[in-house]
PDB file as gemmi writes it, atoms N, CA and C in Angstrom:
CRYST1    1.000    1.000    1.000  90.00  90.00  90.00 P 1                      
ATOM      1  N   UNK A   1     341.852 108.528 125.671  1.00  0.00           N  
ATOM      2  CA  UNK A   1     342.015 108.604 127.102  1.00  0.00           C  
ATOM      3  C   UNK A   1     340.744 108.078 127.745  1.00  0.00           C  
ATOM      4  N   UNK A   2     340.734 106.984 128.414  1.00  0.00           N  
ATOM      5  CA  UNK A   2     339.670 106.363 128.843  1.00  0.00           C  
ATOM      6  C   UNK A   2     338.936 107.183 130.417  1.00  0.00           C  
ATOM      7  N   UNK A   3     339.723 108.211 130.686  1.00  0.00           N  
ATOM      8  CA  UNK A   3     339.229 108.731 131.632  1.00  0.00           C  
ATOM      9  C   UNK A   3     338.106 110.265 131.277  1.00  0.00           C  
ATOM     10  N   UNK A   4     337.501 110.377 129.762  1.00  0.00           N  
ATOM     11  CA  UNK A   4     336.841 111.041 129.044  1.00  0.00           C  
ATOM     12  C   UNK A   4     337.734 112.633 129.112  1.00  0.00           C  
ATOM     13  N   UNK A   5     339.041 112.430 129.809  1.00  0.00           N  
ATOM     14  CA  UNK A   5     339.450 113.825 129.373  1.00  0.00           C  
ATOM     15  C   UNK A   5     340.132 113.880 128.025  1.00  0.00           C  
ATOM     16  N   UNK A   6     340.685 115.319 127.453  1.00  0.00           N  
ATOM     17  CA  UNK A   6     341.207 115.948 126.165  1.00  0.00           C  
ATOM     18  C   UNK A   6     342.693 115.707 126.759  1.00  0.00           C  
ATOM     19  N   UNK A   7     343.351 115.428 125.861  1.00  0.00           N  
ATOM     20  CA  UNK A   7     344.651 116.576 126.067  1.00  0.00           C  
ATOM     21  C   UNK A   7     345.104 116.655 124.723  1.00  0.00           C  
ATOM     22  N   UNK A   8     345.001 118.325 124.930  1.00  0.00           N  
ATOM     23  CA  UNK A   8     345.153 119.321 124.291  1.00  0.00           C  
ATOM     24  C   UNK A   8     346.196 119.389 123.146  1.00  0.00           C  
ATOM     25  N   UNK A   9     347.423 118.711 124.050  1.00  0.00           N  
ATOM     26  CA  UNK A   9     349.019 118.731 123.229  1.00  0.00           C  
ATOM     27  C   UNK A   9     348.429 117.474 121.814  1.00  0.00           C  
ATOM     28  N   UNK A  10     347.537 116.821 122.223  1.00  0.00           N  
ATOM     29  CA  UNK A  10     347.413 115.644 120.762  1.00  0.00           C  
ATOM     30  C   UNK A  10     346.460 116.146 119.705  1.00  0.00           C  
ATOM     31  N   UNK A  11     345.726 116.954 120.452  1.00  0.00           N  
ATOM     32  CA  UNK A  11     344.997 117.737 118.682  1.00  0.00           C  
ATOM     33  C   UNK A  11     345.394 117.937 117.397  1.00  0.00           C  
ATOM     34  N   UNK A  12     344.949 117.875 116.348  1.00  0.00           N  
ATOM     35  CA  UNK A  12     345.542 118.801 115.487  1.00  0.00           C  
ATOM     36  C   UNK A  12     345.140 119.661 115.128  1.00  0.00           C  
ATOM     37  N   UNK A  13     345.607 120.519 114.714  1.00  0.00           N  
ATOM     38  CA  UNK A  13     345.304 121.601 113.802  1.00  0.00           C  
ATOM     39  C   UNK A  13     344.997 121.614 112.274  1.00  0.00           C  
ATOM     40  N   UNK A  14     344.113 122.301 111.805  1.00  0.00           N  
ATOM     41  CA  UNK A  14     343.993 122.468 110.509  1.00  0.00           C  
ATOM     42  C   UNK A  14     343.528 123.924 110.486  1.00  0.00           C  
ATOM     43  N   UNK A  15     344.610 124.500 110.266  1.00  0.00           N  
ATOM     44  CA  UNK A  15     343.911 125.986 109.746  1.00  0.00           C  
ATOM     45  C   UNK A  15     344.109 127.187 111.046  1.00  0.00           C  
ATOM     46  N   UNK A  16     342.635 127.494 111.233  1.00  0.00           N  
ATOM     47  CA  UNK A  16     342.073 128.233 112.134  1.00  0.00           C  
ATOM     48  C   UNK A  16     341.584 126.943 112.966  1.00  0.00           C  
ATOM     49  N   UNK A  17     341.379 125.683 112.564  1.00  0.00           N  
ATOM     50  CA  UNK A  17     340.446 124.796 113.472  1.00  0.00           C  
ATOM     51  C   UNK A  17     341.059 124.160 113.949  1.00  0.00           C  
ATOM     52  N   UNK A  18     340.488 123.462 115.181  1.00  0.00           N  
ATOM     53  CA  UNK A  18     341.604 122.211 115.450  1.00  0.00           C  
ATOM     54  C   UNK A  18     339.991 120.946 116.193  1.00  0.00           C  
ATOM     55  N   UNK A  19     341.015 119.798 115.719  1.00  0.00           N  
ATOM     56  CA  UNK A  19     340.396 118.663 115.856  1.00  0.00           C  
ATOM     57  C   UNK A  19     340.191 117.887 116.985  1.00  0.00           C  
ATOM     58  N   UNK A  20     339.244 117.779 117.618  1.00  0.00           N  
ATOM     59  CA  UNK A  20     338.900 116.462 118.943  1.00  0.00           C  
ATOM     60  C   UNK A  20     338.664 115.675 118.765  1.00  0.00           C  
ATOM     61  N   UNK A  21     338.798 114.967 119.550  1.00  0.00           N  
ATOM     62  CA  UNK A  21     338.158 113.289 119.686  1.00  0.00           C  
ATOM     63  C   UNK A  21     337.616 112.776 120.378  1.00  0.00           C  
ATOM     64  N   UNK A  22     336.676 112.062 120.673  1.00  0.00           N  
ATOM     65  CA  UNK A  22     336.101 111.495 122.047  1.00  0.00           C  
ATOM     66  C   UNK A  22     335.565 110.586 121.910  1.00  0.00           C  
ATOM     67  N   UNK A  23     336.381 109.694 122.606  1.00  0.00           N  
ATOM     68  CA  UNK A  23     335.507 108.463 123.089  1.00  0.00           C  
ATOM     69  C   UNK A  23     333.854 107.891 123.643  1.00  0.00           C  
ATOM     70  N   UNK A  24     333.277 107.478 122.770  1.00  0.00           N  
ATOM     71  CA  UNK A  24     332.032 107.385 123.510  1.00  0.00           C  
ATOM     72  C   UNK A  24     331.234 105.942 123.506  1.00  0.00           C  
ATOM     73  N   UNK A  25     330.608 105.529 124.283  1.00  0.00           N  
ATOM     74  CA  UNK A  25     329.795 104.723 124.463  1.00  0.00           C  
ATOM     75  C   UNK A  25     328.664 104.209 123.246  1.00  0.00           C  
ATOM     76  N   UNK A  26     328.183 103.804 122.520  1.00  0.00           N  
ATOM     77  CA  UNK A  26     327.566 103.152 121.559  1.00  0.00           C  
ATOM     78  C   UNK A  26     325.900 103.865 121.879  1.00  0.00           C  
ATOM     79  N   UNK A  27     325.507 103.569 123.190  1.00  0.00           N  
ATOM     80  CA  UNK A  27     324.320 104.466 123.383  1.00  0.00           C  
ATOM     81  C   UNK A  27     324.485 105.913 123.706  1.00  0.00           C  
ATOM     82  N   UNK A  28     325.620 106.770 124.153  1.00  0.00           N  
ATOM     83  CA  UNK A  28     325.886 107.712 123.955  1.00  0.00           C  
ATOM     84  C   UNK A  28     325.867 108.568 122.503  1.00  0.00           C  
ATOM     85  N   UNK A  29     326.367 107.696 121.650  1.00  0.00           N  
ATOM     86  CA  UNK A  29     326.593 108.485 120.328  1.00  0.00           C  
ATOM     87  C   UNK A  29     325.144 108.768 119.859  1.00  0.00           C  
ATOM     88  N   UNK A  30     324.100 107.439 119.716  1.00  0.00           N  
ATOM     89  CA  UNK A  30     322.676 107.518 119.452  1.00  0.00           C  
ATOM     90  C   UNK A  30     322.193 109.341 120.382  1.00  0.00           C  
ATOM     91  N   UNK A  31     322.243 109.204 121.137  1.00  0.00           N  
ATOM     92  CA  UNK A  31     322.286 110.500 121.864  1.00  0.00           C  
ATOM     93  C   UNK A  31     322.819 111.656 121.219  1.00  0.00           C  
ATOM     94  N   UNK A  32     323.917 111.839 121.192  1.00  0.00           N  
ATOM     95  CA  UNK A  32     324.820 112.711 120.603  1.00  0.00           C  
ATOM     96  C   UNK A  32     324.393 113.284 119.180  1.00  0.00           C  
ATOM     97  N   UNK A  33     324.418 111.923 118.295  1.00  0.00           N  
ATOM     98  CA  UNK A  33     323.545 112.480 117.024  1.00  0.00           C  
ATOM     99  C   UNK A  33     322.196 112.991 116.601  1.00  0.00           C  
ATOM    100  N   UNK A  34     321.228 112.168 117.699  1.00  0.00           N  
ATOM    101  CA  UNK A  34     320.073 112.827 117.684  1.00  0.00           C  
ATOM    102  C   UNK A  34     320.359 114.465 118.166  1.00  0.00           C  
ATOM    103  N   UNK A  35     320.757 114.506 118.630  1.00  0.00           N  
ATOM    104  CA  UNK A  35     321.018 116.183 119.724  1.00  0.00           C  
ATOM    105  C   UNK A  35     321.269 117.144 118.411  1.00  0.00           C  
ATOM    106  N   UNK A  36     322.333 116.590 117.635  1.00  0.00           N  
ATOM    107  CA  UNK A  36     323.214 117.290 116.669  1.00  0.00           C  
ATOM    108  C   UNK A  36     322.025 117.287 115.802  1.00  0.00           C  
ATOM    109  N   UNK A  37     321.439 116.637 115.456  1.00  0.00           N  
ATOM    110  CA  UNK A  37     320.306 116.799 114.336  1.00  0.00           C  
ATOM    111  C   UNK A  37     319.381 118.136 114.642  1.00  0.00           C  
ATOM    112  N   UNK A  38     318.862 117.771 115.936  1.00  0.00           N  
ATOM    113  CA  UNK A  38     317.842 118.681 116.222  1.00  0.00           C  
ATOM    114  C   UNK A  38     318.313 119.944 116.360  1.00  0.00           C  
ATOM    115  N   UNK A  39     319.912 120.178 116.703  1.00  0.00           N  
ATOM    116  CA  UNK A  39     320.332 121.335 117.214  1.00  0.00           C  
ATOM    117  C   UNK A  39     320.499 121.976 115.502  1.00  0.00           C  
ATOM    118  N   UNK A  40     320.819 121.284 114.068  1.00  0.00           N  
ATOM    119  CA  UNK A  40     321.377 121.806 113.041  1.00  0.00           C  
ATOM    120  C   UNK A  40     319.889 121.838 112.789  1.00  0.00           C  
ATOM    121  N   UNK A  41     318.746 121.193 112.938  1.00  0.00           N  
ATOM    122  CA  UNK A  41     317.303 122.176 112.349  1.00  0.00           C  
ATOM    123  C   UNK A  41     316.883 123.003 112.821  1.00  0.00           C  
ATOM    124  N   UNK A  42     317.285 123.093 114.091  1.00  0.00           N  
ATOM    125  CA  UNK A  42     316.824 124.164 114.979  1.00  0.00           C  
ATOM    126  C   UNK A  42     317.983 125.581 114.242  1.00  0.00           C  
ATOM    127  N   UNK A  43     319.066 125.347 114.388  1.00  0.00           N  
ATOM    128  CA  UNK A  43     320.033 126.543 113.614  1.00  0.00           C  
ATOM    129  C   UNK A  43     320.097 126.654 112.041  1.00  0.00           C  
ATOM    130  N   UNK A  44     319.341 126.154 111.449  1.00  0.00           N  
ATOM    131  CA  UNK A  44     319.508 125.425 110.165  1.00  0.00           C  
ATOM    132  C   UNK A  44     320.587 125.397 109.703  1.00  0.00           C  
ATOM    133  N   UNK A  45     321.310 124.595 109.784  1.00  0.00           N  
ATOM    134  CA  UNK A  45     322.675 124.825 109.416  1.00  0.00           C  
ATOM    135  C   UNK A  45     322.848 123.361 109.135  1.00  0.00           C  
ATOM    136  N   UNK A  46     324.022 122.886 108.336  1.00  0.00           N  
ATOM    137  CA  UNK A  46     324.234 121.508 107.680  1.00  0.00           C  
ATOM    138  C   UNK A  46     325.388 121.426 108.506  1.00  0.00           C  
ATOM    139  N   UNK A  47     326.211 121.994 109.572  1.00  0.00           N  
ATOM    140  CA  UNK A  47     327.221 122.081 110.145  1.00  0.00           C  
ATOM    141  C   UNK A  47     327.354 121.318 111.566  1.00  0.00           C  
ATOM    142  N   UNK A  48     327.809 120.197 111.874  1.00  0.00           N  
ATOM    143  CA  UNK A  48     327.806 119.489 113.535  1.00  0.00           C  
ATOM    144  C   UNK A  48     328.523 120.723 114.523  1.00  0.00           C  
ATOM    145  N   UNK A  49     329.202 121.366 113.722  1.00  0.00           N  
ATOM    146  CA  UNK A  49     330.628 122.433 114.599  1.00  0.00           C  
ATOM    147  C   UNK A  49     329.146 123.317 115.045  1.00  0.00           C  
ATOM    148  N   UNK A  50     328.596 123.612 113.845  1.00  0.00           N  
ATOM    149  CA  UNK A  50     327.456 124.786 114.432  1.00  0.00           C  
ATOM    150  C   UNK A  50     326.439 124.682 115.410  1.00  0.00           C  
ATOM    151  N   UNK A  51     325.908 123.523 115.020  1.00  0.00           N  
ATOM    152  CA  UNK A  51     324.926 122.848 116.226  1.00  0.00           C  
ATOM    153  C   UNK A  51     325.560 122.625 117.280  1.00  0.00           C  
ATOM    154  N   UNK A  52     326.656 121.544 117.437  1.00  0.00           N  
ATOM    155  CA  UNK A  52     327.794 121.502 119.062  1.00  0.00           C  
ATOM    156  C   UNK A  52     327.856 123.094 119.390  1.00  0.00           C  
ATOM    157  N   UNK A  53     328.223 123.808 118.841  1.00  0.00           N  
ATOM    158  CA  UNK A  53     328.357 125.641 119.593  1.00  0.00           C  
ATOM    159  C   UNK A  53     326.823 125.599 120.178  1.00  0.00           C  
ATOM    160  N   UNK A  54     325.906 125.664 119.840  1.00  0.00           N  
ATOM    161  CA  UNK A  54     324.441 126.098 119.692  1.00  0.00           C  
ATOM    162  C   UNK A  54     323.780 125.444 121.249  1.00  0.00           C  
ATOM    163  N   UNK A  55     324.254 123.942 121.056  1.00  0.00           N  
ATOM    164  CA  UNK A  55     324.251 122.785 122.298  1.00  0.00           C  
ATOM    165  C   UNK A  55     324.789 123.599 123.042  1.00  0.00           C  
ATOM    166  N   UNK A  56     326.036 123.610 123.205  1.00  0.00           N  
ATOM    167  CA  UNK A  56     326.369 124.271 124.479  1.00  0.00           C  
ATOM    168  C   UNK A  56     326.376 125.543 125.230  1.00  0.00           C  
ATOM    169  N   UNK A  57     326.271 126.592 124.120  1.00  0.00           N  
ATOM    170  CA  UNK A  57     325.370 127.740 124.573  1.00  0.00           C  
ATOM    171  C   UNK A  57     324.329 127.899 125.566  1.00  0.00           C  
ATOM    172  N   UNK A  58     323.518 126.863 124.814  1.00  0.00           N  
ATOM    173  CA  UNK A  58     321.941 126.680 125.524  1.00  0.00           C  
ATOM    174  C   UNK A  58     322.524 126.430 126.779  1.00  0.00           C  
ATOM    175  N   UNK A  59     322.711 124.775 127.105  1.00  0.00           N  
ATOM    176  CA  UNK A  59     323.789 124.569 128.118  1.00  0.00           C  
ATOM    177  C   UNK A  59     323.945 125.606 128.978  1.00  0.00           C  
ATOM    178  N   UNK A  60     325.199 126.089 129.011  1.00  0.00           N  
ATOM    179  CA  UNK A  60     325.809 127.464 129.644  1.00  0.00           C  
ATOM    180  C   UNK A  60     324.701 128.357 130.299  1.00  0.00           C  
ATOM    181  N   UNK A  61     323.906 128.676 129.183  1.00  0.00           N  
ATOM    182  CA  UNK A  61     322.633 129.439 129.848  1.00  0.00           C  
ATOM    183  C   UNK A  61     321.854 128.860 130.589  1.00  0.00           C  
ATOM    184  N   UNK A  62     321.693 127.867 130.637  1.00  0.00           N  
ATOM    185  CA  UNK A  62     320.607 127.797 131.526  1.00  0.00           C  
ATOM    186  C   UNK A  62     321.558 127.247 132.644  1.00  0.00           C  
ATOM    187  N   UNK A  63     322.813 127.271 133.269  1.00  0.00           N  
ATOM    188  CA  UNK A  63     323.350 127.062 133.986  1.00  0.00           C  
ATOM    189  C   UNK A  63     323.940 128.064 134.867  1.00  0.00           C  
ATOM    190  N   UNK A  64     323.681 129.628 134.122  1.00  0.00           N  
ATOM    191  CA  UNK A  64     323.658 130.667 135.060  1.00  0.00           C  
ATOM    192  C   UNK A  64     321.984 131.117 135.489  1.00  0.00           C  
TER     193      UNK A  64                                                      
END                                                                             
């Protein structure tokens, strides 16, 4: 969806999890992965799912 929204009904499922997708920009992703790096040493964790939670936590907080 070129308008950067989800919809929901095209996910899949696996399990308990379910899968996204997103379109991104070429200098976006450089972004994205650096983030994910720092966020999985910072949590130590080998997990992108764990670091993306961790990202947006922070996020959230400092937005209240």
């Amino acid at each position: 969806m070129s308008s950067g929204k989800m919809d929901e009904r095209l996910t899949k499922r696996t399990g308990k999890y379910r899968l996204r997708f997103y379109a991104v920009a070429p200098d976006q992703l450089e972004i994205i992965k650096l983030a994910l790096k720092l966020a999985r040493e910072e949590c130590n964790t080998n997990f992108d799912s764990v670091a993306l939670d961790a990202i947006c936590l922070e996020f959230i907080a400092t937005r209240n």
